[in-house]
LUMMIDREN-113173 format. One record per atom (N, C-alpha, C): residue number from 1; atom name; x, y, z; residue in one letter. Coordinates in Angstrom, 2 decimals, padded with zeros to 5 digits. Layout:
LUMMIDREN-113173
REC resi name       X       Y       Z resn
REC  NUM   CA       X       Y       Z    A
...
***
This chain:
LUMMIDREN-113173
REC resi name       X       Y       Z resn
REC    1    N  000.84 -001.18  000.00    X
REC    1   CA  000.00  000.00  000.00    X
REC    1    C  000.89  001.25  000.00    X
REC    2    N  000.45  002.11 -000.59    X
REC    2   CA  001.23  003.65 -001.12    X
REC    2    C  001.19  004.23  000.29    X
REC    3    N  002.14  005.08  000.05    X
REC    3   CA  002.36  005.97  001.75    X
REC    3    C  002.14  007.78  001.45    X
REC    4    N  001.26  007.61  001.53    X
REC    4   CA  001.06  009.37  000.82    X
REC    4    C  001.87  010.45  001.11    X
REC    5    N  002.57  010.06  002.71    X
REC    5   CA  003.60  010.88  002.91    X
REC    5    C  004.98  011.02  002.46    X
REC    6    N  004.98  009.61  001.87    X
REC    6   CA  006.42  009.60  001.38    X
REC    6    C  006.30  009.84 -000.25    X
REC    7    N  005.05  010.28 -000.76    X
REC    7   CA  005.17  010.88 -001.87    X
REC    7    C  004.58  009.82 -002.94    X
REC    8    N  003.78  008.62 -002.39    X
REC    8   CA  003.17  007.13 -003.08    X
REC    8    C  001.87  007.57 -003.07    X
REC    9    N  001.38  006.99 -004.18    X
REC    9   CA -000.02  006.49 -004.23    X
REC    9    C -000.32  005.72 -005.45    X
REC   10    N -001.26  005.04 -004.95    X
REC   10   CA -001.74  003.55 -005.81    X
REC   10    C -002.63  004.05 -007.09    X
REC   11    N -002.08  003.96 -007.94    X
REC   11   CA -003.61  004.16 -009.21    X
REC   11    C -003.59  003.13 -010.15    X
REC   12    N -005.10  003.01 -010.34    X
REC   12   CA -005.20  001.46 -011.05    X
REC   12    C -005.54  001.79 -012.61    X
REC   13    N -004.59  000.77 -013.13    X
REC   13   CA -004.58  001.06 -014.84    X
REC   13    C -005.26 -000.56 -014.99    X
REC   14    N -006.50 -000.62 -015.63    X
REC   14   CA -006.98 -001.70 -016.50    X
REC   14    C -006.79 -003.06 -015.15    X
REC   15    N -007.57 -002.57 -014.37    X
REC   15   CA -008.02 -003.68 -012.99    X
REC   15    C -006.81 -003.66 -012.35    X
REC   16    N -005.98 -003.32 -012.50    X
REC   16   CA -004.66 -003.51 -011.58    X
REC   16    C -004.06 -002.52 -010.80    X
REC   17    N -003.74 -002.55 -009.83    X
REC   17   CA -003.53 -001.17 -009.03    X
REC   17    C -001.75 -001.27 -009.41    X
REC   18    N -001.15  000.10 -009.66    X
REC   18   CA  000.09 -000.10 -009.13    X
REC   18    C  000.66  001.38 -008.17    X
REC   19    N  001.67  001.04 -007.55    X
REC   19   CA  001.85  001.67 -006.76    X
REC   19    C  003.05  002.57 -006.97    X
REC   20    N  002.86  004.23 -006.98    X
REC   20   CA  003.57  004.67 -008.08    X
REC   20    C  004.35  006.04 -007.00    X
REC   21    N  005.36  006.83 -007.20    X
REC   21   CA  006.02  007.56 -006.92    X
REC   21    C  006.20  008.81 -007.81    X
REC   22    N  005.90  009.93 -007.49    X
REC   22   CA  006.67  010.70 -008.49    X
REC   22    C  007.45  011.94 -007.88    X
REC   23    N  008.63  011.81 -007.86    X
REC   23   CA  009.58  012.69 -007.17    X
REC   23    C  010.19  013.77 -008.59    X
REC   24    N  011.45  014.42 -008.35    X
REC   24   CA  012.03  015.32 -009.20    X
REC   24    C  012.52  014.37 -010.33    X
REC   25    N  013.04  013.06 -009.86    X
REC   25   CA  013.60  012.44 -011.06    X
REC   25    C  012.60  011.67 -012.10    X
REC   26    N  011.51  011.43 -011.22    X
REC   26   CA  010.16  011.15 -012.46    X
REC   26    C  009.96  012.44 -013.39    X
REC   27    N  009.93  013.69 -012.72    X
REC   27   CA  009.46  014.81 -013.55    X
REC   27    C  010.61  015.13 -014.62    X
REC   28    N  011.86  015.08 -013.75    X
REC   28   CA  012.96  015.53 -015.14    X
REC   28    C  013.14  014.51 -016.35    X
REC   29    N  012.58  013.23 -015.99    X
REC   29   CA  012.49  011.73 -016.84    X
REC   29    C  011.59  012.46 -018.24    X
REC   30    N  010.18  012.32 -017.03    X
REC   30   CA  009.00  012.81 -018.25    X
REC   30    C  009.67  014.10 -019.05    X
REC   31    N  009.81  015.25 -018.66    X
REC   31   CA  009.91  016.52 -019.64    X
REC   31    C  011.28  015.92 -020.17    X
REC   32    N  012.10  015.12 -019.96    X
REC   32   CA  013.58  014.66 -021.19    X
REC   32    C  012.64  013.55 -022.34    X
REC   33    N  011.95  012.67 -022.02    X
REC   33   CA  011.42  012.21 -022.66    X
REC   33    C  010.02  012.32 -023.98    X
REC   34    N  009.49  013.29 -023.42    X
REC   34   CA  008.00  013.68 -023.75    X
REC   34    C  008.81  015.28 -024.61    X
REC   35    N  009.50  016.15 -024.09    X
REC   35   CA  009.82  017.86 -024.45    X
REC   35    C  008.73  018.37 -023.88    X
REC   36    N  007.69  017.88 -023.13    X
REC   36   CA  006.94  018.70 -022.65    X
REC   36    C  006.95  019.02 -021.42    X
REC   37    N  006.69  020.49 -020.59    X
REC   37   CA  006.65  020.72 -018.86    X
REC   37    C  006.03  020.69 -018.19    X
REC   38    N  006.23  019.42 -017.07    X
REC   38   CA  005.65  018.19 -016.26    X
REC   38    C  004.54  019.18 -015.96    X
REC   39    N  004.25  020.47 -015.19    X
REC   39   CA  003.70  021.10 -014.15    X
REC   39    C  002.60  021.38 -015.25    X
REC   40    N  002.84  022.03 -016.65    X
REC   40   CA  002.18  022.58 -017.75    X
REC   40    C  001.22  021.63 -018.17    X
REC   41    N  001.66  020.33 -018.20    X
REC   41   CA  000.74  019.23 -018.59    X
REC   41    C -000.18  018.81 -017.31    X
REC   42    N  000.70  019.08 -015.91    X
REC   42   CA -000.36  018.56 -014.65    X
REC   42    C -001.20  019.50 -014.86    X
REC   43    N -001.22  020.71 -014.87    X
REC   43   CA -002.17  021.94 -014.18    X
REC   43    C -003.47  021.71 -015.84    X
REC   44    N -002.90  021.65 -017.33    X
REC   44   CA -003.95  021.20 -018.35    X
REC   44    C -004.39  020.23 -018.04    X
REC   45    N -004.16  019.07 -017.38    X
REC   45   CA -005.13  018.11 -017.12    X
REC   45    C -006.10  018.30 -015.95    X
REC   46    N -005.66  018.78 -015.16    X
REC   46   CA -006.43  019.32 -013.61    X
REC   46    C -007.66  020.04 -014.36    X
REC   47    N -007.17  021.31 -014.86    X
REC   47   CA -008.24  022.28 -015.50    X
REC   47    C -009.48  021.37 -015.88    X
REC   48    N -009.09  020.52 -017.43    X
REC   48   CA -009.99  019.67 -018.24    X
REC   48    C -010.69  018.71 -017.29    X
REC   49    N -009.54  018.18 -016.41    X
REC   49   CA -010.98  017.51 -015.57    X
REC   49    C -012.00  017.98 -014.78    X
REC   50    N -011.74  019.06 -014.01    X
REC   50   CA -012.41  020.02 -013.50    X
REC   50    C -013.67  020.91 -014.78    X
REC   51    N -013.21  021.17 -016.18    X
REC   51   CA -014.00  021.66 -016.91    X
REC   51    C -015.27  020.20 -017.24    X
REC   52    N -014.76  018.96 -017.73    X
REC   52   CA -015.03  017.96 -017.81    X
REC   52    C -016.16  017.02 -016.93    X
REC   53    N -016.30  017.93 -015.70    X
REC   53   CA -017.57  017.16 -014.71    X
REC   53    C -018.90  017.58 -015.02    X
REC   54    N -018.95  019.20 -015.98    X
REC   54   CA -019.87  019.26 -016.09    X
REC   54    C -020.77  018.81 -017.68    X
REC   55    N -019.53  018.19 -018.27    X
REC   55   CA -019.48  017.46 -019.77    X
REC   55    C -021.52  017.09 -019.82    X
REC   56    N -021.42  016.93 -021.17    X
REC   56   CA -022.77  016.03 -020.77    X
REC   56    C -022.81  014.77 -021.38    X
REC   57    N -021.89  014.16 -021.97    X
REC   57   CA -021.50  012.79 -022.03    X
REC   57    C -020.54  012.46 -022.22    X
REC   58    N -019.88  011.32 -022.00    X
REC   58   CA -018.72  010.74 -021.50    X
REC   58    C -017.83  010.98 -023.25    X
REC   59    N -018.39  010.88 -024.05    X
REC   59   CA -017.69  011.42 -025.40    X
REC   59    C -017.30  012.97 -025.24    X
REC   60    N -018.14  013.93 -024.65    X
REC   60   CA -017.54  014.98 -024.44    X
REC   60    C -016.72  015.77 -023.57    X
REC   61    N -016.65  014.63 -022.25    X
REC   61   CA -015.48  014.44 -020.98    X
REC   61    C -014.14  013.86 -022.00    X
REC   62    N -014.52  012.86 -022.50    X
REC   62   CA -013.10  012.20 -023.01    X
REC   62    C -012.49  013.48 -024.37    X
REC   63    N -013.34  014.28 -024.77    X
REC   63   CA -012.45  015.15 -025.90    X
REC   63    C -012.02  016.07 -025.17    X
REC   64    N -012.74  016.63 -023.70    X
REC   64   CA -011.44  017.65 -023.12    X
REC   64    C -010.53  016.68 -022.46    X
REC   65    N -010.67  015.81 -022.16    X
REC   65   CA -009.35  015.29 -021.10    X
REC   65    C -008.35  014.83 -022.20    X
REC   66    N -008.51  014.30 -023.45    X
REC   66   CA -007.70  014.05 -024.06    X
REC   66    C -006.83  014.95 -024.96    X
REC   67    N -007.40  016.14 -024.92    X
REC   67   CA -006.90  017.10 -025.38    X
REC   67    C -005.60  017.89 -024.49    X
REC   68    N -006.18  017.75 -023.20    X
REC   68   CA -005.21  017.67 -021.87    X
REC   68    C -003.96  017.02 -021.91    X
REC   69    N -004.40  015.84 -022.09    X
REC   69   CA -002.79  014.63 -022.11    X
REC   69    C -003.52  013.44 -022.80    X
REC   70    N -002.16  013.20 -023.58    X
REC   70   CA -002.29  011.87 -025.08    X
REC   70    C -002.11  010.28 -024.21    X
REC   71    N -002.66  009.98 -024.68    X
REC   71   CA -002.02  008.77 -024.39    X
REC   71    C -000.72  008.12 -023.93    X
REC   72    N  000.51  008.91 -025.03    X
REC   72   CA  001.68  008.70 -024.68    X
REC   72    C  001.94  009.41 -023.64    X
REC   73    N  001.75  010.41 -023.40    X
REC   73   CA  002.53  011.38 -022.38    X
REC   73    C  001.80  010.69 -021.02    X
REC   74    N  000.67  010.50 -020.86    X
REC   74   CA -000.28  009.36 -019.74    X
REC   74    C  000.73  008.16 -019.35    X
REC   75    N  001.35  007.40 -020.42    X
REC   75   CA  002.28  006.37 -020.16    X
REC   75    C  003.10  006.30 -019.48    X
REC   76    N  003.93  007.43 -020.38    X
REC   76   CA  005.30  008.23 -020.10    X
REC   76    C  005.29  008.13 -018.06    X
REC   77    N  004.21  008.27 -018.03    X
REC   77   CA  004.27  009.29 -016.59    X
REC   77    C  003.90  008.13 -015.64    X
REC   78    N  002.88  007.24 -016.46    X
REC   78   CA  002.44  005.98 -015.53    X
REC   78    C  004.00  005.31 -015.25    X
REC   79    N  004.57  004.91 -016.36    X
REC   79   CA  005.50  004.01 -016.23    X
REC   79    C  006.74  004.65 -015.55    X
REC   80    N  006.86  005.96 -015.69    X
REC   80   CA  007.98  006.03 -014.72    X
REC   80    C  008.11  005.87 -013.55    X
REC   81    N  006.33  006.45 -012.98    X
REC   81   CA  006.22  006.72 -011.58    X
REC   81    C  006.19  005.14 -010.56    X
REC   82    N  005.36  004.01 -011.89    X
REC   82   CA  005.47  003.04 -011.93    X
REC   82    C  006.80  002.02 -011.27    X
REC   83    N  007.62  002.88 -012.18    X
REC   83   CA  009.06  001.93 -012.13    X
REC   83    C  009.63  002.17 -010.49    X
REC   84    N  009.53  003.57 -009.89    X
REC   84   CA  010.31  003.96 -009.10    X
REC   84    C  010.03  002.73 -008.12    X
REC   85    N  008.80  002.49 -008.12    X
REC   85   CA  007.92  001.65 -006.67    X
REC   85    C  008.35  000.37 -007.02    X
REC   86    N  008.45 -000.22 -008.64    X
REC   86   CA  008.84 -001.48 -008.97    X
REC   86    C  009.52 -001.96 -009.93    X
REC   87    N  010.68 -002.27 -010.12    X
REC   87   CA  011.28 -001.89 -011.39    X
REC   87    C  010.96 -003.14 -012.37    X
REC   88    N  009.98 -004.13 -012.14    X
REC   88   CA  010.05 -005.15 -013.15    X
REC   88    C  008.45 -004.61 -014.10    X
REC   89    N  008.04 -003.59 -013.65    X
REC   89   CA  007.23 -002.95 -014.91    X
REC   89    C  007.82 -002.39 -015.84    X
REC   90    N  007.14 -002.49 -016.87    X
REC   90   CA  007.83 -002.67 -018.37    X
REC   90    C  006.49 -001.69 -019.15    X
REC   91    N  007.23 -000.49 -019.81    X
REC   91   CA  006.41  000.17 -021.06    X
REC   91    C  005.58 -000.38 -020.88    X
REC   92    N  005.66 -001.45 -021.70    X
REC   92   CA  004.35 -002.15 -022.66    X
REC   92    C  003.49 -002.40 -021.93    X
REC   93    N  003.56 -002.72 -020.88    X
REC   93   CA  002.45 -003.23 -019.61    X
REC   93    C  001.41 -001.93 -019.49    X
REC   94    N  002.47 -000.99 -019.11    X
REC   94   CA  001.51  000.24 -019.39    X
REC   94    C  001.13  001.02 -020.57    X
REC   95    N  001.85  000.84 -021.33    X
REC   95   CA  000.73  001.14 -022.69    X
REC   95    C -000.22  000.09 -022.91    X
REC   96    N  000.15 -000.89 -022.58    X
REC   96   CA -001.31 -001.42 -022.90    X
REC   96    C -002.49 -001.24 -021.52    X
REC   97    N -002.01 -001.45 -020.50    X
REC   97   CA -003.33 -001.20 -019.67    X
REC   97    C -003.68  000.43 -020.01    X
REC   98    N -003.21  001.60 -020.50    X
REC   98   CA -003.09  002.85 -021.34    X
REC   98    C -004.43  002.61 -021.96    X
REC   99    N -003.95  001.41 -022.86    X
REC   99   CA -004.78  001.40 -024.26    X
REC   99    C -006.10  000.84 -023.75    X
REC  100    N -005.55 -000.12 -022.93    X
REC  100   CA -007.24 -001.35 -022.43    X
REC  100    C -007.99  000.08 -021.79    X
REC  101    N -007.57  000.87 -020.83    X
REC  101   CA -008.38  001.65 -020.07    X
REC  101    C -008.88  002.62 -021.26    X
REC  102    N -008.09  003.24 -022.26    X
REC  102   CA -009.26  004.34 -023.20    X
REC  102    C -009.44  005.40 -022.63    X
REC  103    N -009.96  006.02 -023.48    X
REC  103   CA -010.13  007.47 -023.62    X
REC  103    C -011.59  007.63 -022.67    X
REC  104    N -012.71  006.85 -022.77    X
REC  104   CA -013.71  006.69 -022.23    X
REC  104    C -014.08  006.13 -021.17    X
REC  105    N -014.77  006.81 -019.99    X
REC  105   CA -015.42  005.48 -018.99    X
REC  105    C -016.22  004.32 -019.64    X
REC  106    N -016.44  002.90 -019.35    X
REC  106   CA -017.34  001.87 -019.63    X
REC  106    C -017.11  000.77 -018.74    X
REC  107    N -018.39  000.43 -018.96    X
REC  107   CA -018.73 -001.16 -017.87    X
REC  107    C -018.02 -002.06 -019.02    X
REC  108    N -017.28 -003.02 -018.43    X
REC  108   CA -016.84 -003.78 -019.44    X
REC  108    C -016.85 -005.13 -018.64    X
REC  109    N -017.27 -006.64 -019.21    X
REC  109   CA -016.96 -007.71 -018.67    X
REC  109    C -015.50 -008.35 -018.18    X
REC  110    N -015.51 -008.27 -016.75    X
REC  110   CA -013.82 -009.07 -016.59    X
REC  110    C -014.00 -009.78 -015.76    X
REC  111    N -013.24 -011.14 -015.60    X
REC  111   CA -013.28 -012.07 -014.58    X
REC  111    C -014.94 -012.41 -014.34    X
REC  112    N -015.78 -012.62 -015.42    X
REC  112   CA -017.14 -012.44 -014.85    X
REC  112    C -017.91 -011.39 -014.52    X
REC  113    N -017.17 -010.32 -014.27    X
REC  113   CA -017.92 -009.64 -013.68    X
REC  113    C -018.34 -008.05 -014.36    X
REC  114    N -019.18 -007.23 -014.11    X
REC  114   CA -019.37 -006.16 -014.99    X
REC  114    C -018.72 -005.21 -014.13    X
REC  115    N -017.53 -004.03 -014.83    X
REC  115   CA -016.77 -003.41 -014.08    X
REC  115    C -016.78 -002.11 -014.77    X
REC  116    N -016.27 -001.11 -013.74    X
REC  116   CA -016.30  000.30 -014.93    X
REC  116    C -014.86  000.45 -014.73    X
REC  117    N -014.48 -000.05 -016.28    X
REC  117   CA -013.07  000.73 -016.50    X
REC  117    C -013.09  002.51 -016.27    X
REC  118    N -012.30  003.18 -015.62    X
REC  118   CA -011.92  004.43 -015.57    X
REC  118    C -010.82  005.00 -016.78    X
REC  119    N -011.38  006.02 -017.83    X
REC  119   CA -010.69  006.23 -018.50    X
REC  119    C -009.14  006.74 -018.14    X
REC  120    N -008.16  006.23 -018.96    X
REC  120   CA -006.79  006.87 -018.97    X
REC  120    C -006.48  008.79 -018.56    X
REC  121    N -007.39  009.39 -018.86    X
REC  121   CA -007.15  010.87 -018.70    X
REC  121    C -007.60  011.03 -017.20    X
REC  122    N -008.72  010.00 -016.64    X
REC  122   CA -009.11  010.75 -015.19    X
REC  122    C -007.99  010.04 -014.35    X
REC  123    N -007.03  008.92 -014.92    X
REC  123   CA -006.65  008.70 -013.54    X
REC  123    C -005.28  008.84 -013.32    X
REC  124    N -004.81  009.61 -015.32    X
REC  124   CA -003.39  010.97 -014.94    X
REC  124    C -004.02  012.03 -014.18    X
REC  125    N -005.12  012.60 -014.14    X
REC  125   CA -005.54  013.79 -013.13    X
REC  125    C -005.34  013.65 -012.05    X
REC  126    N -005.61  012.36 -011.47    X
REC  126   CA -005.55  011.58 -010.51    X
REC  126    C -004.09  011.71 -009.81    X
REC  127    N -003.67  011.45 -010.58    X
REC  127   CA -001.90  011.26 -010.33    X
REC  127    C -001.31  012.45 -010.27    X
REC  128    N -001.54  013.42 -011.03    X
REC  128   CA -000.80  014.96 -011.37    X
REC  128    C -002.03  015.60 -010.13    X
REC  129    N -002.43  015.11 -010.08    X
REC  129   CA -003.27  016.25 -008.68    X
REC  129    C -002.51  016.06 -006.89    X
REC  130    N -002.99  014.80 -006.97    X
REC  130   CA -001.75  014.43 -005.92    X
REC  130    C -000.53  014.98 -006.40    X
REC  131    N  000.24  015.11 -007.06    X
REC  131   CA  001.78  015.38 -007.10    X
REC  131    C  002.08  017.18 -007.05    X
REC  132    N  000.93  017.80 -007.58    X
REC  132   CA  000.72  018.92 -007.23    X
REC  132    C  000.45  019.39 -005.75    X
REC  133    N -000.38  018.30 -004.96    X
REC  133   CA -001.55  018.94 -004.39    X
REC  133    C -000.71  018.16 -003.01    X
REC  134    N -000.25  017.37 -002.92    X
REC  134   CA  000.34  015.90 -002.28    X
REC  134    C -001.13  014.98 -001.19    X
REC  135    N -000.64  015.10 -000.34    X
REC  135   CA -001.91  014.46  000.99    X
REC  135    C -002.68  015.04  001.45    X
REC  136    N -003.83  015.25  001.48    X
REC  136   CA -004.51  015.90  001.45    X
REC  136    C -005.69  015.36  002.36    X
REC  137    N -005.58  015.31  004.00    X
REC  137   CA -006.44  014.95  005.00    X
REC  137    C -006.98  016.24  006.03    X
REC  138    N -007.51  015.68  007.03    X
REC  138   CA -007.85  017.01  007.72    X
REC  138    C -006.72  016.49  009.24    X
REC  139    N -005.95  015.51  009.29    X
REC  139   CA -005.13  015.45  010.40    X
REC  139    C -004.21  016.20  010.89    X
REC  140    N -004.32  016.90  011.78    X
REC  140   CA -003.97  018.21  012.28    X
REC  140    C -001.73  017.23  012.43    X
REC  141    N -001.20  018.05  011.88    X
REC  141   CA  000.46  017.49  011.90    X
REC  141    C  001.13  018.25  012.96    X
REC  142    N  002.17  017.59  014.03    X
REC  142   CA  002.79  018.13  014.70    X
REC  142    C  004.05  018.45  014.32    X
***
């Protein structure tokens, strides 16, 4: 389980939770990798999801959030933050749970059961909000 204080938290790509980190060397990773600036892409995705609740269908949530952050740059960021917590994740694992999760929310059949995949853009918001925002309780700290 992620330790929110030490800068962890768990987000689940395509039924699987992983448990992810993102410190200075995730961010200088992403902007060497991507050319784009980590904070520039967190704060456009924050916005779009925030513009995005009042969408009026999930086709028109998924064209602002994706306009926010691509797919790749979503990866980019899963898999690094990914790696810090575990290093036997691999790209491809996350581009494809990337790809399985989509641009869109939907109930989809797995293991039997009917589940709502969470699209790829809400749960980089997810991730770039915490890393902006960090822990966020009402426990008074000494």
């Amino acid at each position: 389980m992620a330790n929110a204080y030490n800068g962890e938290i768990d987000i689940e790509l395509y039924f699987k939770k992983y448990p992810m980190r993102v410190n200075m060397d995730v961010i200088a990773q992403f902007q060497t990798e991507t050319g784009k600036d980590f904070m520039h892409v967190a704060i456009k995705s924050i916005n779009a999801y925030n513009k995005s609740r009042s969408a009026d269908s999930v086709f028109e949530r998924a064209e602002l959030m994706t306009k926010a952050v691509s797919m790749l740059d979503a990866a980019h960021l899963f898999y690094l933050a990914a790696k810090e917590k575990d290093s036997t994740v691999t790209f491809e694992e996350i581009q494809e749970a990337v790809l399985l999760d989509g641009p869109v929310e939907k109930m989809v059949l797995f293991e039997g059961n009917e589940k709502l995949v969470r699209s790829y853009p809400l749960a980089f918001a997810e991730l770039v909000t915490f890393c902006t925002l960090g822990a966020v309780d009402s426990v008074k700290k000494s």
